[in-house]
C-alpha positions as CSV (number, residue, x, y, z in Angstrom):
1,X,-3.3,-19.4,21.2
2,X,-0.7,-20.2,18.4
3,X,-0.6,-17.6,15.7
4,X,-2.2,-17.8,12.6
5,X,-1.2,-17.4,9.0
6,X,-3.0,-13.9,8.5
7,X,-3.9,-13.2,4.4
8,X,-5.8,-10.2,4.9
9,X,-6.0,-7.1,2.8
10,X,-5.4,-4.7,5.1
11,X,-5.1,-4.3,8.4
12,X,-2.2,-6.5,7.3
13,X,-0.1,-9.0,9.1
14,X,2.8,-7.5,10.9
15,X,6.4,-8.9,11.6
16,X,6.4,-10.9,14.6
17,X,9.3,-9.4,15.7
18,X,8.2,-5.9,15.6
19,X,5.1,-7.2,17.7
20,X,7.2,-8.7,20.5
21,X,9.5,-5.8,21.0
22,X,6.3,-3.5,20.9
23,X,5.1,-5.6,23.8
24,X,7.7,-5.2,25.9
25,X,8.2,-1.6,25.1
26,X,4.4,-0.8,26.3
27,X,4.8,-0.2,29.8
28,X,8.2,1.1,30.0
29,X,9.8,2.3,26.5
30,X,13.6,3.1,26.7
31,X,13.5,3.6,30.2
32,X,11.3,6.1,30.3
33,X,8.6,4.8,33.3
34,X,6.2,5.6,30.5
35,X,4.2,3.8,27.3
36,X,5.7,6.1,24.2
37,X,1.7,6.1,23.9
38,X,2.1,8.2,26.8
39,X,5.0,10.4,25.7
40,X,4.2,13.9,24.2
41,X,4.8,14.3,20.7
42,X,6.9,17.3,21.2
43,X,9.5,16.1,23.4
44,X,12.9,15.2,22.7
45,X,12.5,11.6,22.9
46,X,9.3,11.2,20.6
47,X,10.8,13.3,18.5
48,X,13.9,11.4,18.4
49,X,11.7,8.5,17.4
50,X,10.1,10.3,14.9
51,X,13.8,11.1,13.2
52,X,15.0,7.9,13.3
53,X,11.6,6.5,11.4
54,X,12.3,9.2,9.1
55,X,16.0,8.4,8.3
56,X,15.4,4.3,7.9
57,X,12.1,4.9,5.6
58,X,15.0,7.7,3.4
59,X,17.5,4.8,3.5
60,X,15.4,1.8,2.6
61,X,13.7,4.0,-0.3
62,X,16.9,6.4,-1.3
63,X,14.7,9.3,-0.9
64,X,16.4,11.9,-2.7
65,X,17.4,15.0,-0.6
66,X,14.6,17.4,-2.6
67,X,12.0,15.4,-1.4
68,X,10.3,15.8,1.9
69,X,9.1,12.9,3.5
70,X,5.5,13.5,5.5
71,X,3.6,11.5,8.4
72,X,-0.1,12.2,8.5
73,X,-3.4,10.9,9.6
74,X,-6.4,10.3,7.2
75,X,-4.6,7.0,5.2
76,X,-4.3,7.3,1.3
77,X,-7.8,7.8,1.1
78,X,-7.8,11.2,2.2
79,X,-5.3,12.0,-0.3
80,X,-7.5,11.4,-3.5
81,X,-9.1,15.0,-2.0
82,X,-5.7,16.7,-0.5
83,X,-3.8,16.0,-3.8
84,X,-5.9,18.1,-6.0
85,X,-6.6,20.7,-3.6
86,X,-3.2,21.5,-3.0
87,X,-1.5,20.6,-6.7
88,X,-4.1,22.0,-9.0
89,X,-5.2,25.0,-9.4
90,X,-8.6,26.2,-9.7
91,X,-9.9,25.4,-13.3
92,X,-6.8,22.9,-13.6
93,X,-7.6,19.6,-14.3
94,X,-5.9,16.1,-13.2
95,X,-5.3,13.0,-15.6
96,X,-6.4,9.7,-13.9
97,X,-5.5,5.9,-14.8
98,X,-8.7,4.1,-13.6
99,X,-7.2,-0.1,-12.9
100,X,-9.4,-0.6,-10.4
101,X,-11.5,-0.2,-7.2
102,X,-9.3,2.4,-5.9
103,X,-8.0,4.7,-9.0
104,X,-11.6,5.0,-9.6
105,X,-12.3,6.0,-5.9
106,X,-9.1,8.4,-5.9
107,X,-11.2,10.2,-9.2
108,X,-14.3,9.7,-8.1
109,X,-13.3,12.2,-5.1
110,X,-10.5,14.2,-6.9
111,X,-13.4,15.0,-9.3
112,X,-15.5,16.8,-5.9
113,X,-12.4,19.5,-6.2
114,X,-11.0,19.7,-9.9
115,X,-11.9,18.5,-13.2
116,X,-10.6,14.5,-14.1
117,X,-9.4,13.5,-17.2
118,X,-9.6,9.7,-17.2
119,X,-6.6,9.0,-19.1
120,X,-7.9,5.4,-19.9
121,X,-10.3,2.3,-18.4
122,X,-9.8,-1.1,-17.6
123,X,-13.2,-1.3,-16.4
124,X,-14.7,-3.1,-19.0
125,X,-12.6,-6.0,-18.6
126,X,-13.4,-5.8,-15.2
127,X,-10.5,-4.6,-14.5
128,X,-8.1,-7.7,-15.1
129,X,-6.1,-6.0,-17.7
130,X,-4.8,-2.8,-18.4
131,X,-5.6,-0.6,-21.4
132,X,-2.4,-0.3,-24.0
133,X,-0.4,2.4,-23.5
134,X,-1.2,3.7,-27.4
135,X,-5.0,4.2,-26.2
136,X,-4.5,6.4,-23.2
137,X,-5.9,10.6,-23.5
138,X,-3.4,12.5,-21.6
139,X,-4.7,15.9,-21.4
140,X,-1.3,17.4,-21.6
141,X,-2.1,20.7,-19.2
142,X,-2.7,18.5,-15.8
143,X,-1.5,19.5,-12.4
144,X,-0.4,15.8,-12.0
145,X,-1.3,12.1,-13.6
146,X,-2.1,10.4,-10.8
147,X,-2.2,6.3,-10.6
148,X,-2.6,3.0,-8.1
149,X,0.3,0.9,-9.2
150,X,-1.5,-2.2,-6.9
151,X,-4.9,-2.4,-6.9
152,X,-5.7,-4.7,-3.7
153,X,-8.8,-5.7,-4.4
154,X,-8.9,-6.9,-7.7
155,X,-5.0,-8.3,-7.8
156,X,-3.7,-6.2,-10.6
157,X,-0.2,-4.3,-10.5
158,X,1.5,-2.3,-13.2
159,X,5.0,-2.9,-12.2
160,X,6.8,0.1,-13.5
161,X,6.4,3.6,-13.9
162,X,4.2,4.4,-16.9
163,X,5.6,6.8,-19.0
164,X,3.3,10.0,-19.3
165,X,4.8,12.7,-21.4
166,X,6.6,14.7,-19.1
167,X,3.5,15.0,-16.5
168,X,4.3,14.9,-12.8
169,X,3.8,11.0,-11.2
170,X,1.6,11.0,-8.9
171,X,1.2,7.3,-7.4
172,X,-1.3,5.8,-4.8
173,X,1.7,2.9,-3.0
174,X,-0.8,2.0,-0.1
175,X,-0.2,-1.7,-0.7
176,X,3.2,-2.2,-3.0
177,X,5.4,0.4,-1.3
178,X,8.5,-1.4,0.7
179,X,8.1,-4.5,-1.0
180,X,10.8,-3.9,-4.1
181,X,13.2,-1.0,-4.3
182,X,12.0,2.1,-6.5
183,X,13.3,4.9,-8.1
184,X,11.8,7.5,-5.9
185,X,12.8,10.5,-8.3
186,X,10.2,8.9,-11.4
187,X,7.6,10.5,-9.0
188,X,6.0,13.8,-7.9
189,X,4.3,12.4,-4.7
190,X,4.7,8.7,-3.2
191,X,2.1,8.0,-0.7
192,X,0.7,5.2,0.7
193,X,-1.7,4.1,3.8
194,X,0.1,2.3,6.5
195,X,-2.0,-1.0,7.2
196,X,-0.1,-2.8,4.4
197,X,3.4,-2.8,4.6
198,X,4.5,-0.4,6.6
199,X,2.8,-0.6,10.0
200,X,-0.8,-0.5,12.1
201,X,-3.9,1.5,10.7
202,X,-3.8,4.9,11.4
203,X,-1.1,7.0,9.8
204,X,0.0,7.8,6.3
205,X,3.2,8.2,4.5
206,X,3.8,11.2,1.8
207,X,7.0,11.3,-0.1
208,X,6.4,14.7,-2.1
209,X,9.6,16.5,-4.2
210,X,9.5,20.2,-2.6
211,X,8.8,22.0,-5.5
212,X,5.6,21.0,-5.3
213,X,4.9,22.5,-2.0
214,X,5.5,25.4,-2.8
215,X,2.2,24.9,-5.3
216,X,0.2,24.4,-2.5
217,X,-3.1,26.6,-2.6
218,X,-2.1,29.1,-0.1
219,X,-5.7,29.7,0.3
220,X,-6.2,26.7,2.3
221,X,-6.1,25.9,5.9
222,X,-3.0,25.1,7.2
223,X,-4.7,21.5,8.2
224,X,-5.1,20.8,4.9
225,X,-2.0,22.1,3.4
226,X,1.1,19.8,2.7
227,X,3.6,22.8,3.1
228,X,2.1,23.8,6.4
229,X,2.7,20.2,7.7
230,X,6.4,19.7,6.0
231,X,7.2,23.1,8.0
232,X,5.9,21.4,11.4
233,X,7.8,18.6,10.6
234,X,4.4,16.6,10.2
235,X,3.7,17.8,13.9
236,X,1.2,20.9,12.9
237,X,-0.9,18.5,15.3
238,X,-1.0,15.4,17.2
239,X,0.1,13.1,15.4
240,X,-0.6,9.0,16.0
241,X,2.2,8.9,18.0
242,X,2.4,4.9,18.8
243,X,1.3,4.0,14.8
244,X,4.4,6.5,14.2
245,X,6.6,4.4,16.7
246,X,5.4,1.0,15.0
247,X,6.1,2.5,11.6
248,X,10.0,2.9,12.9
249,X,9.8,-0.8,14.0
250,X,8.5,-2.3,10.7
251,X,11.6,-0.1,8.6
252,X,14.0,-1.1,11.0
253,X,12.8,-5.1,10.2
254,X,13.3,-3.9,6.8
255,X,16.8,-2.9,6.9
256,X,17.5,-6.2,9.4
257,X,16.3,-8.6,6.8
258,X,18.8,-7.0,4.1
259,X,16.5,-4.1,3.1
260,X,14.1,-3.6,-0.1
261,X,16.6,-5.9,-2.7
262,X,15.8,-9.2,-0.2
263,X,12.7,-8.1,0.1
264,X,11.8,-8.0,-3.4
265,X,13.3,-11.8,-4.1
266,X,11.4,-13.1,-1.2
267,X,8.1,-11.7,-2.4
268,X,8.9,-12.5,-6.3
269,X,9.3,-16.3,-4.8
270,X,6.2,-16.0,-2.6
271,X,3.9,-14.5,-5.6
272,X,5.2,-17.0,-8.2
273,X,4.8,-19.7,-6.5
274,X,1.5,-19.6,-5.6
275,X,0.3,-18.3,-9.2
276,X,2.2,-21.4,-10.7
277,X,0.1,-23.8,-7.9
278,X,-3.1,-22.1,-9.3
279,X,-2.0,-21.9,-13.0
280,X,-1.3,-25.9,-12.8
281,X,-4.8,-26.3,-11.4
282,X,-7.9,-27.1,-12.8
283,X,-9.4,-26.2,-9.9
284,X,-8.3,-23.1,-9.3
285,X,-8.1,-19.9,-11.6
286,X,-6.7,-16.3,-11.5
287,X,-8.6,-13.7,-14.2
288,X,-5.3,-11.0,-14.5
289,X,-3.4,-11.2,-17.3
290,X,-0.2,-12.6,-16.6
291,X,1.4,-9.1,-17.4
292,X,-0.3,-7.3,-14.7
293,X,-0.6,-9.7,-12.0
294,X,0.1,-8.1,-8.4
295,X,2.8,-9.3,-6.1
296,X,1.1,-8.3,-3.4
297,X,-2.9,-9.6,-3.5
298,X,-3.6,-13.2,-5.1
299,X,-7.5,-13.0,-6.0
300,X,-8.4,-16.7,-7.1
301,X,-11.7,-18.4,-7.3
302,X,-12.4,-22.1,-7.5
303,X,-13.9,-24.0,-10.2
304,X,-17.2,-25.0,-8.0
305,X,-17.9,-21.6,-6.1
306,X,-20.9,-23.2,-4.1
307,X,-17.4,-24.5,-2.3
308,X,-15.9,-21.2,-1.1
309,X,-17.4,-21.7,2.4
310,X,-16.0,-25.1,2.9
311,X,-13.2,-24.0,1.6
312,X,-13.1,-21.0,4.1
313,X,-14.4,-22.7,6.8
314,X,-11.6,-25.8,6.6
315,X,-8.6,-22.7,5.9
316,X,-9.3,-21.2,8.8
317,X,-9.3,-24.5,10.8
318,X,-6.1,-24.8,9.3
319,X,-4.9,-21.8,10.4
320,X,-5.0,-20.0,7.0
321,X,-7.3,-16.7,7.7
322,X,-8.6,-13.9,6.2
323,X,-9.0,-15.5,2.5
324,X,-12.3,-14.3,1.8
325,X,-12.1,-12.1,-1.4
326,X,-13.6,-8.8,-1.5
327,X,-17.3,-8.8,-1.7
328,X,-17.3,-7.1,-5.1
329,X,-15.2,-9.8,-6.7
330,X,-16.0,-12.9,-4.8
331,X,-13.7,-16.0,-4.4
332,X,-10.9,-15.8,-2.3
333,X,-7.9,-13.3,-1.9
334,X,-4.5,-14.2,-0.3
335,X,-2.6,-10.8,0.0
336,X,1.2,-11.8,0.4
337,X,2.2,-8.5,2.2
338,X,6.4,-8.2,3.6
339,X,5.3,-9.7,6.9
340,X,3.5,-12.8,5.5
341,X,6.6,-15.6,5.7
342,X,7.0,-17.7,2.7
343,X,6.2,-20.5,5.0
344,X,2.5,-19.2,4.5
345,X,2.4,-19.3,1.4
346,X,3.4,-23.0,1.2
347,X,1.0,-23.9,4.0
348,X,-1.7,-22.0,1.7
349,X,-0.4,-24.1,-1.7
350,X,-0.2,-27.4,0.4
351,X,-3.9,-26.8,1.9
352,X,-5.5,-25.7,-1.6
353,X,-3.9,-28.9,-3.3
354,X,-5.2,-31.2,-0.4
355,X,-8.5,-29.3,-0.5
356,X,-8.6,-29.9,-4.3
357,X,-7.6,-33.5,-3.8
358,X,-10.7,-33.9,-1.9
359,X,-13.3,-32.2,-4.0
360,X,-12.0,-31.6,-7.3
Protein backbone atom coordinates (compact mmCIF):
# COMPACT_ATOMS: atom_id res chain seq x y z
CA UNK A 1 0.00 0.00 0.00
CA UNK A 2 1.45 3.50 -0.96
CA UNK A 3 1.40 5.93 1.84
CA UNK A 4 -1.05 8.44 2.32
CA UNK A 5 -0.98 12.17 3.02
CA UNK A 6 -1.97 11.97 6.80
CA UNK A 7 -3.82 15.49 8.20
CA UNK A 8 -4.80 14.34 11.38
CA UNK A 9 -4.77 16.14 14.67
CA UNK A 10 -3.07 13.95 16.70
CA UNK A 11 -1.74 10.83 16.62
CA UNK A 12 0.10 12.87 13.93
CA UNK A 13 1.99 11.98 10.90
CA UNK A 14 5.54 10.96 11.60
CA UNK A 15 8.81 11.50 9.40
CA UNK A 16 9.16 8.74 7.03
CA UNK A 17 12.49 8.42 7.83
CA UNK A 18 12.26 8.03 11.38
CA UNK A 19 9.64 5.18 10.57
CA UNK A 20 12.07 3.22 8.30
CA UNK A 21 14.99 3.30 10.59
CA UNK A 22 12.46 2.31 13.50
CA UNK A 23 11.73 -0.67 11.36
CA UNK A 24 14.80 -1.91 10.95
CA UNK A 25 15.88 -1.30 14.48
CA UNK A 26 12.83 -3.60 15.90
CA UNK A 27 14.32 -6.78 15.97
CA UNK A 28 17.89 -6.10 16.52
CA UNK A 29 18.70 -2.31 17.77
CA UNK A 30 22.45 -1.39 17.74
CA UNK A 31 23.43 -4.79 17.77
CA UNK A 32 22.01 -5.74 20.65
CA UNK A 33 19.95 -9.30 19.61
CA UNK A 34 17.22 -7.33 21.25
CA UNK A 35 14.00 -4.78 20.24
CA UNK A 36 15.11 -1.51 22.58
CA UNK A 37 11.29 -2.44 23.41
CA UNK A 38 12.90 -5.24 25.06
CA UNK A 39 15.86 -3.43 26.70
CA UNK A 40 15.50 -2.45 30.48
CA UNK A 41 15.21 1.11 31.14
CA UNK A 42 17.94 1.09 33.62
CA UNK A 43 20.76 -0.23 31.59
CA UNK A 44 23.47 1.48 30.13
CA UNK A 45 22.36 1.38 26.61
CA UNK A 46 18.62 2.63 27.17
CA UNK A 47 19.98 5.06 29.21
CA UNK A 48 22.35 6.12 26.71
CA UNK A 49 19.36 6.59 24.50
CA UNK A 50 17.60 8.36 26.86
CA UNK A 51 20.73 11.01 27.06
CA UNK A 52 21.14 11.46 23.69
CA UNK A 53 17.11 12.38 23.32
CA UNK A 54 17.79 14.67 26.01
CA UNK A 55 20.79 16.50 24.56
CA UNK A 56 19.16 16.96 20.75
CA UNK A 57 15.61 18.13 22.35
CA UNK A 58 18.39 20.91 24.64
CA UNK A 59 20.03 21.79 21.32
CA UNK A 60 17.14 22.12 18.96
CA UNK A 61 15.25 24.29 21.77
CA UNK A 62 18.53 26.02 23.58
CA UNK A 63 17.31 24.89 26.76
CA UNK A 64 19.01 26.97 29.22
CA UNK A 65 21.21 25.13 31.73
CA UNK A 66 18.65 26.00 34.89
CA UNK A 67 16.00 24.26 33.33
CA UNK A 68 15.44 20.60 33.70
CA UNK A 69 14.12 18.81 30.89
CA UNK A 70 11.41 15.78 32.00
CA UNK A 71 9.98 12.65 30.10
CA UNK A 72 6.78 11.40 31.53
CA UNK A 73 3.72 9.43 30.84
CA UNK A 74 0.05 10.81 31.21
CA UNK A 75 0.41 13.43 27.81
CA UNK A 76 -0.32 17.22 28.54
CA UNK A 77 -3.54 16.42 29.80
CA UNK A 78 -2.41 15.12 32.90
CA UNK A 79 -0.62 18.22 33.47
CA UNK A 80 -3.64 20.68 33.70
CA UNK A 81 -3.90 18.52 37.36
CA UNK A 82 0.04 18.03 38.14
CA UNK A 83 0.73 21.78 37.44
CA UNK A 84 -1.34 23.17 40.23
CA UNK A 85 -0.66 20.50 42.63
CA UNK A 86 2.88 20.95 42.60
CA UNK A 87 3.18 25.05 41.79
CA UNK A 88 0.46 26.37 43.94
CA UNK A 89 0.05 26.20 47.20
CA UNK A 90 -2.95 25.46 49.07
CA UNK A 91 -5.36 28.51 48.97
CA UNK A 92 -3.14 29.88 45.97
CA UNK A 93 -4.87 30.44 43.01
CA UNK A 94 -3.74 30.18 39.08
CA UNK A 95 -4.59 32.80 36.30
CA UNK A 96 -5.91 31.00 33.07
CA UNK A 97 -6.18 32.32 29.34
CA UNK A 98 -9.26 30.35 28.11
CA UNK A 99 -8.68 30.32 23.61
CA UNK A 100 -10.14 27.34 23.27
CA UNK A 101 -11.15 23.67 23.78
CA UNK A 102 -8.04 22.88 25.64
CA UNK A 103 -7.21 26.08 28.00
CA UNK A 104 -10.64 25.59 29.10
CA UNK A 105 -10.04 21.87 29.75
CA UNK A 106 -6.49 22.68 31.43
CA UNK A 107 -8.93 25.07 34.00
CA UNK A 108 -11.68 23.12 34.07
CA UNK A 109 -9.30 20.45 35.90
CA UNK A 110 -6.73 22.87 37.46
CA UNK A 111 -9.94 24.24 39.19
CA UNK A 112 -10.51 20.27 40.87
CA UNK A 113 -7.15 21.35 42.92
CA UNK A 114 -6.77 25.25 43.29
CA UNK A 115 -8.78 28.20 42.74
CA UNK A 116 -8.73 29.66 38.60
CA UNK A 117 -8.69 33.10 37.84
CA UNK A 118 -9.83 33.23 34.15
CA UNK A 119 -7.72 35.88 33.06
CA UNK A 120 -9.93 36.51 29.99
CA UNK A 121 -12.48 34.49 27.26
CA UNK A 122 -12.60 34.10 23.76
CA UNK A 123 -15.49 31.92 24.13
CA UNK A 124 -18.00 34.12 23.00
CA UNK A 125 -16.59 34.51 19.68
CA UNK A 126 -16.39 30.99 19.68
CA UNK A 127 -13.20 31.14 20.15
CA UNK A 128 -11.83 32.61 16.70
CA UNK A 129 -10.30 35.60 18.25
CA UNK A 130 -8.58 36.43 21.22
CA UNK A 131 -9.65 38.95 23.79
CA UNK A 132 -7.24 42.36 23.80
CA UNK A 133 -4.63 42.32 25.94
CA UNK A 134 -6.17 45.71 27.79
CA UNK A 135 -9.28 43.39 28.97
CA UNK A 136 -7.48 40.63 30.61
CA UNK A 137 -7.90 40.25 35.00
CA UNK A 138 -4.57 39.06 36.07
CA UNK A 139 -4.96 38.27 39.68
CA UNK A 140 -1.49 39.43 40.45
CA UNK A 141 -0.78 36.70 43.53
CA UNK A 142 -0.94 33.44 41.12
CA UNK A 143 1.31 30.49 41.39
CA UNK A 144 1.64 30.65 37.55
CA UNK A 145 -0.50 32.14 34.30
CA UNK A 146 -0.86 29.29 32.50
CA UNK A 147 -1.84 29.28 28.53
CA UNK A 148 -2.31 27.00 25.15
CA UNK A 149 -0.39 28.97 22.64
CA UNK A 150 -2.16 26.40 19.69
CA UNK A 151 -5.41 25.42 20.18
CA UNK A 152 -5.74 22.31 17.77
CA UNK A 153 -9.09 22.03 17.54
CA UNK A 154 -10.36 25.28 16.76
CA UNK A 155 -7.06 26.53 14.58
CA UNK A 156 -6.18 29.53 16.69
CA UNK A 157 -2.45 30.37 17.79
CA UNK A 158 -1.15 33.36 19.73
CA UNK A 159 2.25 33.43 18.36
CA UNK A 160 4.31 35.09 20.97
CA UNK A 161 4.60 35.09 24.50
CA UNK A 162 1.95 37.30 26.09
CA UNK A 163 3.22 39.61 28.41
CA UNK A 164 1.78 39.01 32.04
CA UNK A 165 3.21 41.28 34.57
CA UNK A 166 5.95 39.58 35.91
CA UNK A 167 3.79 36.15 36.48
CA UNK A 168 5.61 32.82 35.77
CA UNK A 169 4.70 31.42 31.97
CA UNK A 170 3.26 28.49 32.14
CA UNK A 171 2.41 27.16 28.46
CA UNK A 172 0.53 24.03 27.21
CA UNK A 173 3.09 23.42 23.48
CA UNK A 174 1.38 19.93 22.78
CA UNK A 175 0.88 20.90 19.22
CA UNK A 176 3.34 24.08 18.21
CA UNK A 177 6.45 22.95 20.18
CA UNK A 178 9.48 22.05 17.53
CA UNK A 179 7.85 23.79 14.79
CA UNK A 180 9.66 27.52 15.15
CA UNK A 181 12.52 28.24 17.52
CA UNK A 182 11.52 29.84 21.00
CA UNK A 183 12.93 31.59 23.70
CA UNK A 184 12.75 28.90 26.31
CA UNK A 185 13.77 31.34 29.20
CA UNK A 186 10.13 33.58 28.59
CA UNK A 187 8.69 30.45 30.42
CA UNK A 188 8.31 28.73 33.85
CA UNK A 189 7.29 25.23 32.42
CA UNK A 190 7.16 24.11 28.54
CA UNK A 191 5.33 20.99 28.11
CA UNK A 192 3.70 19.40 25.57
CA UNK A 193 2.04 15.84 24.58
CA UNK A 194 4.15 13.85 22.18
CA UNK A 195 1.61 12.74 19.29
CA UNK A 196 2.16 16.12 17.44
CA UNK A 197 5.43 16.92 16.72
CA UNK A 198 7.57 15.21 18.64
CA UNK A 199 6.89 11.47 18.36
CA UNK A 200 4.10 8.43 18.92
CA UNK A 201 1.34 8.75 21.65
CA UNK A 202 2.41 7.92 24.87
CA UNK A 203 4.99 10.12 26.56
CA UNK A 204 5.21 13.73 27.50
CA UNK A 205 7.79 16.36 27.48
CA UNK A 206 8.32 19.02 30.57
CA UNK A 207 10.79 21.77 30.25
CA UNK A 208 10.47 23.26 33.87
CA UNK A 209 13.27 26.15 35.25
CA UNK A 210 14.47 24.36 38.71
CA UNK A 211 13.49 26.89 40.95
CA UNK A 212 10.28 25.73 40.57
CA UNK A 213 10.87 22.30 41.77
CA UNK A 214 11.91 23.13 44.53
CA UNK A 215 8.06 24.54 45.08
CA UNK A 216 6.78 21.32 44.66
CA UNK A 217 4.26 20.32 47.47
CA UNK A 218 6.40 18.05 49.43
CA UNK A 219 3.29 16.56 50.69
CA UNK A 220 2.69 14.72 47.66
CA UNK A 221 3.62 11.38 46.42
CA UNK A 222 6.69 11.11 44.87
CA UNK A 223 4.55 9.80 41.59
CA UNK A 224 3.09 12.84 41.36
CA UNK A 225 5.89 15.11 42.21
CA UNK A 226 8.01 16.83 39.39
CA UNK A 227 11.19 17.02 41.68
CA UNK A 228 10.95 13.38 42.62
CA UNK A 229 10.95 12.54 38.86
CA UNK A 230 13.87 15.29 37.82
CA UNK A 231 15.94 13.41 40.66
CA UNK A 232 15.25 9.91 38.97
CA UNK A 233 16.15 11.35 35.86
CA UNK A 234 12.43 10.86 34.74
CA UNK A 235 13.09 7.06 35.62
CA UNK A 236 11.23 7.09 39.24
CA UNK A 237 9.33 4.26 37.06
CA UNK A 238 9.05 2.65 33.85
CA UNK A 239 9.08 4.82 31.55
CA UNK A 240 7.63 4.22 27.70
CA UNK A 241 10.71 3.18 26.74
CA UNK A 242 10.19 2.65 22.71
CA UNK A 243 7.89 6.26 22.60
CA UNK A 244 11.17 7.54 24.45
CA UNK A 245 13.43 5.99 21.60
CA UNK A 246 11.11 7.42 18.80
CA UNK A 247 11.18 10.78 20.51
CA UNK A 248 15.22 10.65 19.97
CA UNK A 249 14.45 9.78 16.23
CA UNK A 250 12.04 12.61 15.47
CA UNK A 251 14.84 15.41 17.24
CA UNK A 252 17.50 13.89 15.41
CA UNK A 253 15.22 14.45 11.94
CA UNK A 254 15.01 17.81 13.33
CA UNK A 255 18.53 18.68 13.60
CA UNK A 256 19.14 16.72 9.97
CA UNK A 257 16.74 18.99 8.17
CA UNK A 258 18.71 22.18 9.58
CA UNK A 259 16.97 22.36 13.00
CA UNK A 260 13.97 24.65 14.33
CA UNK A 261 14.99 27.97 11.87
CA UNK A 262 14.25 25.57 8.57
CA UNK A 263 11.70 24.33 10.24
CA UNK A 264 9.88 27.32 10.89
CA UNK A 265 10.19 28.62 7.02
CA UNK A 266 8.91 25.42 5.79
CA UNK A 267 5.84 25.53 7.93
CA UNK A 268 5.37 29.49 7.48
CA UNK A 269 5.25 28.34 3.55
CA UNK A 270 2.96 25.35 4.17
CA UNK A 271 0.43 27.49 6.52
CA UNK A 272 0.30 30.40 4.08
CA UNK A 273 -0.20 28.82 1.32
CA UNK A 274 -3.04 27.01 2.01
CA UNK A 275 -4.82 29.99 3.94
CA UNK A 276 -4.18 32.19 0.73
CA UNK A 277 -5.99 29.01 -1.45
CA UNK A 278 -8.90 29.35 0.95
CA UNK A 279 -8.91 33.11 1.36
CA UNK A 280 -9.13 33.35 -2.64
CA UNK A 281 -12.00 31.00 -2.46
CA UNK A 282 -15.58 31.51 -2.49
CA UNK A 283 -15.95 28.26 -1.65
CA UNK A 284 -14.02 27.81 1.09
CA UNK A 285 -13.68 29.88 4.39
CA UNK A 286 -11.58 30.02 7.62
CA UNK A 287 -13.42 31.87 10.83
CA UNK A 288 -9.80 32.99 12.82
CA UNK A 289 -8.91 36.22 12.59
CA UNK A 290 -6.08 36.63 10.54
CA UNK A 291 -3.95 37.65 13.67
CA UNK A 292 -4.37 34.53 15.41
CA UNK A 293 -4.51 31.96 12.83
CA UNK A 294 -2.44 28.63 13.77
CA UNK A 295 0.38 27.34 11.81
CA UNK A 296 -0.21 24.15 12.82
CA UNK A 297 -4.21 23.21 12.38
CA UNK A 298 -6.14 24.72 9.24
CA UNK A 299 -10.05 24.35 10.30
CA UNK A 300 -12.00 25.36 7.06
CA UNK A 301 -15.54 24.65 6.13
CA UNK A 302 -17.11 24.88 2.73
CA UNK A 303 -19.68 27.02 1.52
CA UNK A 304 -22.42 24.05 0.91
CA UNK A 305 -21.75 21.84 4.11
CA UNK A 306 -24.32 19.15 2.95
CA UNK A 307 -20.90 18.47 0.80
CA UNK A 308 -18.44 17.68 3.50
CA UNK A 309 -18.89 13.88 2.97
CA UNK A 310 -18.32 14.00 -0.71
CA UNK A 311 -15.74 16.00 -0.10
CA UNK A 312 -14.27 13.52 2.53
CA UNK A 313 -15.18 10.68 0.86
CA UNK A 314 -13.32 11.82 -2.74
CA UNK A 315 -10.03 13.19 -0.28
CA UNK A 316 -9.50 10.16 1.02
CA UNK A 317 -9.72 8.44 -2.43
CA UNK A 318 -7.24 10.85 -3.25
CA UNK A 319 -5.08 9.98 -0.67
CA UNK A 320 -5.70 13.08 1.48
CA UNK A 321 -6.91 11.59 5.03
CA UNK A 322 -7.88 12.50 8.22
CA UNK A 323 -9.65 15.99 7.19
CA UNK A 324 -12.59 15.63 9.17
CA UNK A 325 -12.78 18.62 11.60
CA UNK A 326 -13.45 18.02 15.17
CA UNK A 327 -16.93 17.18 15.97
CA UNK A 328 -17.57 20.28 18.02
CA UNK A 329 -16.61 22.62 15.15
CA UNK A 330 -17.54 20.69 12.07
CA UNK A 331 -16.01 21.14 8.56
CA UNK A 332 -12.75 19.98 7.89
CA UNK A 333 -9.28 20.33 9.59
CA UNK A 334 -5.95 19.89 7.90
CA UNK A 335 -3.24 19.99 10.76
CA UNK A 336 0.18 20.74 8.98
CA UNK A 337 2.39 19.19 11.75
CA UNK A 338 6.73 19.10 10.95
CA UNK A 339 6.24 15.68 9.35
CA UNK A 340 3.47 16.66 6.85
CA UNK A 341 5.74 17.57 3.48
CA UNK A 342 4.80 20.61 1.78
CA UNK A 343 4.03 18.32 -1.07
CA UNK A 344 0.76 17.60 1.00
CA UNK A 345 -0.21 20.58 1.33
CA UNK A 346 -0.13 21.24 -2.53
CA UNK A 347 -1.81 17.99 -3.21
CA UNK A 348 -4.55 19.26 -0.49
CA UNK A 349 -4.71 22.96 -2.40
CA UNK A 350 -4.72 21.18 -5.96
CA UNK A 351 -7.66 18.69 -4.78
CA UNK A 352 -9.85 21.47 -2.94
CA UNK A 353 -9.56 23.69 -6.19
CA UNK A 354 -10.47 20.66 -8.46
CA UNK A 355 -13.24 19.71 -5.90
CA UNK A 356 -14.52 23.32 -6.05
CA UNK A 357 -14.21 23.37 -9.77
CA UNK A 358 -16.67 20.64 -9.74
CA UNK A 359 -19.30 21.76 -7.33
CA UNK A 360 -18.89 25.30 -6.63
Amino acid sequence: MARVFNFSAGPAALPLEVLEQAKADIPDWAGTGMSVMELSHRSKEFIAVAEQAEADLRELLEVPDDYAVLFQQGGATQQFALLPMNLAAPGQSVDQLVTGAWSKKAAKQAAAVRPVNIVASGEASHFTDVPPRESWQLDGRSAYFHYCPNETIHGLEIHEPPEVDGATLVADMSSTILSRPIDVSRFGVIYAGAQKNIGPAGIGIMIIRRDLLASSQADLPDILRYAAHADAGSMLNTPPTFAWYMAGLVFAWLKRQGGLAAMAQINRRKAESLYAAIDASDFYSNPVNPAWRSWMNVPFTLARPELDGEFLAEATAAGLTNLKGHRSVGGMRASIYNAVPEAAVTALIDFMRDFERRHG
